[in-house]
VMD Tcl script that draws the C-alpha trace (Angstrom):
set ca {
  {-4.00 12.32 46.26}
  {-1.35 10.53 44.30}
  {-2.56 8.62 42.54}
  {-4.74 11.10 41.42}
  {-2.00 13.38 40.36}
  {-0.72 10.48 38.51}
  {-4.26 9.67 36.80}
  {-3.59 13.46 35.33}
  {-0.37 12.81 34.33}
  {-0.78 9.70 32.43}
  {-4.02 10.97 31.17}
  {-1.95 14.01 29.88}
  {0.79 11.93 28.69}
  {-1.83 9.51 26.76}
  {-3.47 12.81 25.12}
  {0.08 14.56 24.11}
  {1.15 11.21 22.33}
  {-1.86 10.66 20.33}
  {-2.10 13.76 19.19}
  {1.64 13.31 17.95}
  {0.39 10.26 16.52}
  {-2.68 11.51 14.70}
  {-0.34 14.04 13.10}
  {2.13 12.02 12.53}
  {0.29 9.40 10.73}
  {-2.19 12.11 8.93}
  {0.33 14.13 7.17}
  {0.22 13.49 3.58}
  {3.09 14.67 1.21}
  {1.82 17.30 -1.31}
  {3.67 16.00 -4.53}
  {3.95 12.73 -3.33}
  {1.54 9.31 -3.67}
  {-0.52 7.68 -0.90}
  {-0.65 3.66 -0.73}
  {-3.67 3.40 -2.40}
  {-2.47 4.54 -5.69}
  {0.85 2.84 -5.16}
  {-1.34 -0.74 -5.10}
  {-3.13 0.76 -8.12}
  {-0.24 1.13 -9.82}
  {1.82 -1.60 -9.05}
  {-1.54 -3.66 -10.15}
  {-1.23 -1.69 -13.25}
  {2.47 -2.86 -13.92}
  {2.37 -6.31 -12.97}
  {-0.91 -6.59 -15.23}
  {0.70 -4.76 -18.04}
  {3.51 -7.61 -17.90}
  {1.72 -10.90 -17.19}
  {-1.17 -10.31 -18.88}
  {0.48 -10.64 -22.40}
  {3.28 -13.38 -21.13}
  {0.48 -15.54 -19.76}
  {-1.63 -15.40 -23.55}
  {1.17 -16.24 -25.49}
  {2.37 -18.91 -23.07}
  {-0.92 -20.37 -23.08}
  {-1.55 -20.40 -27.04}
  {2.37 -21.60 -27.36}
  {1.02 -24.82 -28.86}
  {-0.58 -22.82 -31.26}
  {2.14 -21.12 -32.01}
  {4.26 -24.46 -32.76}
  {1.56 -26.17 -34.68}
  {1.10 -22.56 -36.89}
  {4.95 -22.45 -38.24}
  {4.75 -26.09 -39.43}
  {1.86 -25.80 -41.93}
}
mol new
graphics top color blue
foreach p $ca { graphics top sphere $p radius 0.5 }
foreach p [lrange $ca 0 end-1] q [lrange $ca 1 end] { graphics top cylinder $p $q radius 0.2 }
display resetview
């Protein structure tokens, strides 16, 4: 009989905690941003800045050889 009574208990225990955990982990801030649109933006950013460095670095050659003639 005990270790039925402890079965329950644990079984309670187990359904109390993930149900603290779903809610927990489900709540999502009205004003604020999820992680899917914070990798969407950082993508954004870091595109925004590399994308232009890495052209002109790459054509710097260009660049040299143009100011001479």
């Amino acid at each position: 009989m005990l270790s039925l009574s402890l079965t329950g208990y644990l079984l309670h225990l187990h359904t109390v905690f993930s149900s603290e955990l779903k809610a927990t982990f489900n709540f999502h801030k009205p004003n604020g941003i999820d992680q899917c649109e914070q990798v969407i933006a950082l993508s954004v950013m870091f595109a925004a800045f590399l994308i232009p460095s890495g052209w002109v670095l790459s054509h710097l050659e260009d660049y040299k050889n143009h100011s001479r003639e």
